[in-house]
KEVOVEX-91490 format. One record per residue (C-alpha): x, y, z; residue number from 0. Coordinates in steps of 0.5 Angstrom, whole numbers, padded with zeros to 4 digits, always signed. Layout:
# KEVOVEX-91490
(mitor (X Y Z) NUM)
...
***
This chain:
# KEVOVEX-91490
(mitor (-0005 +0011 +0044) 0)
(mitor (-0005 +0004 +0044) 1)
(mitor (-0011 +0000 +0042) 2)
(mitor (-0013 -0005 +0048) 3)
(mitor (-0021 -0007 +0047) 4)
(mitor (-0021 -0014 +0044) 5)
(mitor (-0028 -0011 +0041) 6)
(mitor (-0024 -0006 +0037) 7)
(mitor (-0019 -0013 +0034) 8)
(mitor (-0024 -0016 +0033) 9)
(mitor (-0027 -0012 +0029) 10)
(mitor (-0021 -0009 +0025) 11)
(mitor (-0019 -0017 +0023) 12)
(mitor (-0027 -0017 +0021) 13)
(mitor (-0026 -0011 +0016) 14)
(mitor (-0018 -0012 +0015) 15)
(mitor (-0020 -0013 +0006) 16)
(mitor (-0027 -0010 +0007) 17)
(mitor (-0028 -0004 +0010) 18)
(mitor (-0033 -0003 +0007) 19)
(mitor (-0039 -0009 +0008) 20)
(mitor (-0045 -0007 +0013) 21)
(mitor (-0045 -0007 +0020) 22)
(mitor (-0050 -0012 +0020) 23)
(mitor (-0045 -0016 +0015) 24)
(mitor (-0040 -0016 +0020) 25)
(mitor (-0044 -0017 +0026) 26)
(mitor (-0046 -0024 +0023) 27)
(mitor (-0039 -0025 +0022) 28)
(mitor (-0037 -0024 +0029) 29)
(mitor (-0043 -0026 +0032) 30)
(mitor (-0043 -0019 +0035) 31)
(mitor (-0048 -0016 +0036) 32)
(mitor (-0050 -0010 +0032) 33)
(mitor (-0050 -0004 +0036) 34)
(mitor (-0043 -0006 +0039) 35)
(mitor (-0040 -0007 +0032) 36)
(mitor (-0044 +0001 +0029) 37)
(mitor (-0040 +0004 +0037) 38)
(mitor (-0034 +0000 +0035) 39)
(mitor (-0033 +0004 +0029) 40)
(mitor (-0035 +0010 +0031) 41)
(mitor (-0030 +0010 +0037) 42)
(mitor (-0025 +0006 +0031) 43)
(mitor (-0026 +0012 +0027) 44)
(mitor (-0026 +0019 +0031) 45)
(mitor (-0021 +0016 +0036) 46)
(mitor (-0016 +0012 +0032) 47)
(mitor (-0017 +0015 +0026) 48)
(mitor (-0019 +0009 +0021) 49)
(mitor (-0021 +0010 +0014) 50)
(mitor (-0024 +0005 +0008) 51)
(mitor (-0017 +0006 +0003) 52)
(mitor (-0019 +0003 -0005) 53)
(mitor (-0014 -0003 -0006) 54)
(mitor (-0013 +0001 -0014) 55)
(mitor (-0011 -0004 -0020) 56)
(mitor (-0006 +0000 -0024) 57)
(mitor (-0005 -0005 -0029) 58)
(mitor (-0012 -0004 -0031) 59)
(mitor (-0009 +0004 -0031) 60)
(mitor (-0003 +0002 -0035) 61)
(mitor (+0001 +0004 -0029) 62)
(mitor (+0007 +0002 -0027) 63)
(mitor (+0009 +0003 -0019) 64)
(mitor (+0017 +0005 -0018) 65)
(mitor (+0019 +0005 -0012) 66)
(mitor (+0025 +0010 -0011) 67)
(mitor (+0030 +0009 -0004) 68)
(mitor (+0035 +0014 -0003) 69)
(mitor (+0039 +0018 +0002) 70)
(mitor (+0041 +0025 +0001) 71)
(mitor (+0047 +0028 +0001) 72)
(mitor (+0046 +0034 +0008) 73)
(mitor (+0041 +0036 +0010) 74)
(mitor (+0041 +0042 +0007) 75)
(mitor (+0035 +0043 +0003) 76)
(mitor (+0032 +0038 +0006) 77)
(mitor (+0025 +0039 +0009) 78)
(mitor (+0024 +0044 +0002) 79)
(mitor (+0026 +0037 -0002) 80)
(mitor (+0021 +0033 +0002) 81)
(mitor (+0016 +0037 +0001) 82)
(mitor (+0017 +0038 -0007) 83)
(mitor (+0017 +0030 -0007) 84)
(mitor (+0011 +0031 -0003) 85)
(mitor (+0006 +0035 -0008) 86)
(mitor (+0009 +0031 -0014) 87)
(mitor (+0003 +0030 -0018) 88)
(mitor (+0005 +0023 -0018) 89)
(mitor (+0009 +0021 -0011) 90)
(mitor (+0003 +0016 -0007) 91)
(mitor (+0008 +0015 -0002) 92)
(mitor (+0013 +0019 +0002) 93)
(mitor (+0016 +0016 +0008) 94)
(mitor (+0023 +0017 +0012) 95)
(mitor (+0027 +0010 +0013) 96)
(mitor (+0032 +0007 +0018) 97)
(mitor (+0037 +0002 +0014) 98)
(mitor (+0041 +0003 +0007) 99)
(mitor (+0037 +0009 +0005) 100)
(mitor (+0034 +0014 +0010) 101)
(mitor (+0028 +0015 +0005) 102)
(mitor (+0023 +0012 +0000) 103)
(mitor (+0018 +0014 -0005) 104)
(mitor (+0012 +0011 -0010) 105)
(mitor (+0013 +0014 -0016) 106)
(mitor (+0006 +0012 -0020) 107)
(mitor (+0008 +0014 -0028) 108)
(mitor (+0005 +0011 -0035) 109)
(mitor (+0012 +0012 -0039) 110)
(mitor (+0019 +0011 -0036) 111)
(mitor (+0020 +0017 -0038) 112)
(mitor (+0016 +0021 -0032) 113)
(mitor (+0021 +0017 -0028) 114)
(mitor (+0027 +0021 -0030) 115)
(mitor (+0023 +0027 -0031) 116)
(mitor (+0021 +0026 -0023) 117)
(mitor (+0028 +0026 -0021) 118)
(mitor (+0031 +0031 -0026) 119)
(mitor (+0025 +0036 -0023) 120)
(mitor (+0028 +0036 -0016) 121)
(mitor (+0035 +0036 -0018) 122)
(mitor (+0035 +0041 -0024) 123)
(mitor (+0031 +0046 -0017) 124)
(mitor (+0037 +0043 -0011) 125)
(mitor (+0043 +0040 -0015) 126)
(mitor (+0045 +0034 -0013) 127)
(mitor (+0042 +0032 -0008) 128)
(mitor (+0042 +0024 -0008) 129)
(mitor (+0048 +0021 -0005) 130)
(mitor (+0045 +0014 -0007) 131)
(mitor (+0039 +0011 -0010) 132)
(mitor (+0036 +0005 -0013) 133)
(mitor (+0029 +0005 -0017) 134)
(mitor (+0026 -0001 -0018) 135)
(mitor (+0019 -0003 -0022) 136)
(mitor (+0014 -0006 -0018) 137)
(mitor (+0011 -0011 -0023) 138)
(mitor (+0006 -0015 -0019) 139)
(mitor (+0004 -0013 -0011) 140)
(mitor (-0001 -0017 -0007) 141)
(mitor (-0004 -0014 -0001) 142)
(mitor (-0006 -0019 +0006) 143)
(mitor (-0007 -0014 +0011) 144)
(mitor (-0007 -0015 +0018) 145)
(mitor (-0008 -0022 +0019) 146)
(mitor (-0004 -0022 +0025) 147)
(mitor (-0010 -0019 +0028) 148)
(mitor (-0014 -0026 +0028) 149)
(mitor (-0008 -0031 +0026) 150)
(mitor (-0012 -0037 +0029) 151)
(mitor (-0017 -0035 +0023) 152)
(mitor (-0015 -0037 +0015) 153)
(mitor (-0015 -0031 +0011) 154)
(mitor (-0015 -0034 +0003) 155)
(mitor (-0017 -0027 +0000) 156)
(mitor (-0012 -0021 -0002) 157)
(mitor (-0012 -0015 -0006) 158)
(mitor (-0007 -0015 -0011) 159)
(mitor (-0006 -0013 -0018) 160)
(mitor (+0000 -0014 -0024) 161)
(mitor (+0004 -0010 -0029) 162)
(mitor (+0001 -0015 -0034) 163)
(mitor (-0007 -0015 -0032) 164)
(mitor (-0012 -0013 -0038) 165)
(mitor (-0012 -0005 -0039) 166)
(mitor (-0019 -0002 -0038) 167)
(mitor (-0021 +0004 -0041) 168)
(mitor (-0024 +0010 -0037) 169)
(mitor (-0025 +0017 -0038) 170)
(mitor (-0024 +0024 -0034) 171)
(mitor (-0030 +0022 -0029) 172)
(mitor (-0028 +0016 -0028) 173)
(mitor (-0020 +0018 -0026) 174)
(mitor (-0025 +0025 -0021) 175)
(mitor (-0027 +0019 -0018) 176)
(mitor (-0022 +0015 -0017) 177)
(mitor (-0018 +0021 -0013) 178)
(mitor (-0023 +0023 -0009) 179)
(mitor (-0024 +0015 -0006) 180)
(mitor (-0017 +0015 -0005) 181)
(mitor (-0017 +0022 -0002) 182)
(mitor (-0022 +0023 +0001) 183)
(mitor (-0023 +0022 +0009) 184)
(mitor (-0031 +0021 +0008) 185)
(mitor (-0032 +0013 +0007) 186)
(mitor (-0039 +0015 +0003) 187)
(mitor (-0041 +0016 -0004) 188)
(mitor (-0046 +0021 -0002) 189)
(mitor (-0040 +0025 -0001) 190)
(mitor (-0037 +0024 -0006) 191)
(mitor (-0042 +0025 -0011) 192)
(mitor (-0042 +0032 -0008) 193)
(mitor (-0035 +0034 -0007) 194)
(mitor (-0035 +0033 -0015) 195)
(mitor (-0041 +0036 -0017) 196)
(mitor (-0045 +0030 -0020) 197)
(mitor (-0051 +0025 -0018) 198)
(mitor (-0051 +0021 -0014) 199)
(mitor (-0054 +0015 -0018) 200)
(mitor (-0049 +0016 -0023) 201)
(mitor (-0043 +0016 -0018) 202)
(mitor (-0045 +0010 -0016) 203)
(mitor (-0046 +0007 -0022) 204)
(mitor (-0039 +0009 -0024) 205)
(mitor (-0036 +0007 -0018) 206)
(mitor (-0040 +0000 -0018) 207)
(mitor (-0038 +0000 -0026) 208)
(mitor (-0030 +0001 -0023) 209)
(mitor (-0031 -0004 -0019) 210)
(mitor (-0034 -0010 -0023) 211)
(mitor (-0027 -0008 -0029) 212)
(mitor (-0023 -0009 -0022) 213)
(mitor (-0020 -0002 -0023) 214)
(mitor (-0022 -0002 -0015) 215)
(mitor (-0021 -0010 -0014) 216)
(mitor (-0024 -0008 -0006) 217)
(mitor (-0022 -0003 -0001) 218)
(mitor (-0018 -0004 +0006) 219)
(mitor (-0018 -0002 +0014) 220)
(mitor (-0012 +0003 +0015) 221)
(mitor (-0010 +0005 +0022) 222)
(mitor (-0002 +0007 +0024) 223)
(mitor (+0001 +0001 +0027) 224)
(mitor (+0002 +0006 +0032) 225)
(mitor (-0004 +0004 +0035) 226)
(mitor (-0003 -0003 +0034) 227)
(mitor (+0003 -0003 +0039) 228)
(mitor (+0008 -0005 +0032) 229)
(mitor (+0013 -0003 +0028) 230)
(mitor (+0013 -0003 +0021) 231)
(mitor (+0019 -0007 +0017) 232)
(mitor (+0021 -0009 +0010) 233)
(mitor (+0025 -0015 +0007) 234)
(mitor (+0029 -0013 +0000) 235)
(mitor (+0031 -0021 -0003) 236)
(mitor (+0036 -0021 -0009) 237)
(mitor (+0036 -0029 -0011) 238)
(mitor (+0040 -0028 -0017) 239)
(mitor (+0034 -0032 -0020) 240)
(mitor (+0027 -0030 -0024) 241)
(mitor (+0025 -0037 -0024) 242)
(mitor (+0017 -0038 -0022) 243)
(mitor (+0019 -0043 -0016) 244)
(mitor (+0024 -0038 -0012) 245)
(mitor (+0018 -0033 -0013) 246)
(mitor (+0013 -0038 -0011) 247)
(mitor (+0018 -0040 -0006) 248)
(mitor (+0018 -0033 -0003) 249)
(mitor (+0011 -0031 -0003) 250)
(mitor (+0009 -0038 +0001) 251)
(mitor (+0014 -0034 +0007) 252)
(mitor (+0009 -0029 +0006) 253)
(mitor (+0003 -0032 +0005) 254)
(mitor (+0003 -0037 +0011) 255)
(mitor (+0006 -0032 +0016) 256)
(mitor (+0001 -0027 +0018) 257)
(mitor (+0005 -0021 +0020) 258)
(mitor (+0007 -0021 +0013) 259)
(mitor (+0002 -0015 +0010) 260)
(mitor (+0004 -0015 +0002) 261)
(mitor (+0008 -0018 -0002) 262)
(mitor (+0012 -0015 -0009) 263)
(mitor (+0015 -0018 -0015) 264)
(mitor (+0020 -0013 -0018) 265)
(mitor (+0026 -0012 -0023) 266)
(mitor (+0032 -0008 -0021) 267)
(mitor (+0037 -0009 -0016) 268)
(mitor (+0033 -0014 -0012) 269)
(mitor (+0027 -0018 -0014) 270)
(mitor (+0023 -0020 -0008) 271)
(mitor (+0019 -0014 -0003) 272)
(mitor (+0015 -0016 +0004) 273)
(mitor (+0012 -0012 +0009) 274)
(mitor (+0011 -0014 +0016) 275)
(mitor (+0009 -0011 +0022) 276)
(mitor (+0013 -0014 +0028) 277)
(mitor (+0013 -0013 +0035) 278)
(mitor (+0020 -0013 +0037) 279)
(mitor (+0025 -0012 +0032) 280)
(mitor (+0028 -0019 +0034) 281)
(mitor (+0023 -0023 +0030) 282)
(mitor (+0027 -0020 +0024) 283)
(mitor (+0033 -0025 +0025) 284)
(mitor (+0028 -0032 +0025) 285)
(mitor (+0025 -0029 +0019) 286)
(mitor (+0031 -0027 +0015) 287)
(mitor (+0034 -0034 +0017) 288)
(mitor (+0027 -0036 +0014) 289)
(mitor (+0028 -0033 +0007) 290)
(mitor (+0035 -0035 +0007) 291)
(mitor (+0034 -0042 +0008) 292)
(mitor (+0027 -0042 +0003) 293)
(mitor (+0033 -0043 -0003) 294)
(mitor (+0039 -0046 +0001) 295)
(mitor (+0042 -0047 -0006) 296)
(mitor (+0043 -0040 -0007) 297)
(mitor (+0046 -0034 -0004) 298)
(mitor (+0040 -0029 -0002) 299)
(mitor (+0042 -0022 +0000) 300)
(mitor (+0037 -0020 +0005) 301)
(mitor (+0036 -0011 +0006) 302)
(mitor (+0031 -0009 +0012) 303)
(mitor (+0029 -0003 +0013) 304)
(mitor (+0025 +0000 +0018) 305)
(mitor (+0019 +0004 +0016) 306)
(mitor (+0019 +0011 +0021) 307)
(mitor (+0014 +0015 +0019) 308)
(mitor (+0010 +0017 +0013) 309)
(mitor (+0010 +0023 +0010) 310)
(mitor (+0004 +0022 +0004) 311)
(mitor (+0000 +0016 +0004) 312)
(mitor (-0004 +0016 -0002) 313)
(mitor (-0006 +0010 -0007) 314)
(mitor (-0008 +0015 -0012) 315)
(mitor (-0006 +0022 -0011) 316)
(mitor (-0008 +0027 -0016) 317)
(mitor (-0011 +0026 -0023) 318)
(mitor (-0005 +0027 -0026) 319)
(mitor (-0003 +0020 -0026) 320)
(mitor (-0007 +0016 -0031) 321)
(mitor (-0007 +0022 -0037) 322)
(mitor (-0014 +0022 -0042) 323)
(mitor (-0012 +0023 -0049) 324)
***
């Protein structure tokens, strides 16, 4: 069910990459009043099934994003290795695809070895089951969320994180956490401290302390691009070229268009990612047309896939992620 109130638009655009400020701050924001904003809300969450998602920094983890696009051999099999990949500790993302590959996952690893292990792990129970497949290391991923919805507004701010971003220690309870804050449907710490067993003044203190380290560098409004009357793409760009001018040159295509909703810089078999959310699918042709021409002087290779449906969705699956020696 599409969303049609310009009141629940407004409210998404104001709480697009911060989800979780008050409803008095965002009444100021929109110069709504607050009463509207608190229904609004309400009828955002139990109707459209809005949640609050924690933007995590995994570079501050020591954790390396893989993304993992494959297609299978038959469908023999099929649902029972769908829901293998599903329930790996380590996948955060599973979803089914349109275009060179029919399926992708998030494999969150601390060595690269997990990553040959994740895959030997299906193979070793299914046999050869992938008929192609790349494996890609995301180094860094820069969230804009859904600017579309207020595109006259200029929104500076992003959540992003890199490979390279200064390690910060944590410990058992921190990664408890940092779980139950992804996975969890519940936007309150209250609730948290009691899913966990703990005070509250202490899951607040270590979910403040998170978030000064920029382990959580913020949190971000999440609802199907069903509602929003809009289909989910993603542009794959090789450019044969690491140089730091073609990435600014792509990320300023992102950056400027609002129906761009993250940015990727990878290593592998292409070097650039972007999401949109599109309204019709013949917005692609200006849009690949955009890319190529940013690097006139070179042969750029654009893949789109169309994002079906997810699977799993989550940015911080289980405590297994992140191992506490």
């Amino acid at each position: 069910m599409a969303i049609k109130d310009p009141l629940l638009h407004k409210l998404l655009a104001a709480i697009n990459l911060n989800a979780t400020q008050s409803a008095e701050a965002t009444a100021k924001q929109t110069r709504v009043r607050i009463h509207r904003i608190q229904y609004g809300r309400r009828v955002l969450t139990e109707r459209y099934g809005l949640i609050s998602i924690p933007f995590i920094n995994y570079g501050r983890l020591g954790v390396v994003s893989y993304l993992i696009l494959f297609s299978l051999r038959s469908d023999k099999h099929r649902s029972q290795i769908l829901k293998a990949i599903s329930r790996h500790p380590r996948v955060g993302w599973l979803g089914e695809l349109a275009g060179t590959f029919e399926l992708g996952c998030a494999l969150l690893v601390t060595e690269v070895a997990q990553v040959r292990d994740f895959l030997r792990s299906i193979c070793d129970t299914y046999g050869d089951v992938f008929s192609t497949q790349q494996i890609i290391p995301r180094v860094t991923f820069e969230w804009f969320g859904r600017r579309y919805l207020a595109p006259a507004v200029k929104q500076r701010e992003s959540l992003k994180y890199t490979a390279r971003d200064k390690e910060i220690s944590v410990d058992q309870l921190d990664i408890k956490i940092l779980t139950a804050l992804a996975n969890s449907r519940s936007e309150t710490i209250q609730s948290i401290a009691k899913e966990l067993g703990i005070p509250y003044p202490t899951a607040i203190r270590r979910v403040r302390q998170l978030e000064e380290n920029g382990v959580i560098e913020g949190y971000f409004a999440s609802i199907d691009t069903e509602h929003l009357n809009r289909e989910a793409y993603r542009t794959l760009i090789q450019t044969g070229t690491s140089s730091r001018e073609a990435a600014a040159k792509i990320r300023k295509i992102a950056e400027e268009d609002p129906r761009a909703t993250y940015f990727v810089e990878a290593i592998g078999p292409w070097e650039f990612e972007i999401g949109w959310e599109l309204e019709s699918a013949r917005e692609l042709s200006a849009i690949t047309s955009t890319i190529s021409g940013a690097l006139a002087n070179r042969t750029v290779q654009v893949q789109v896939l169309n994002e079906l449906s997810d699977l799993k969705w989550s940015f911080f699956p289980s405590e297994e992620v992140v191992s506490i020696r």
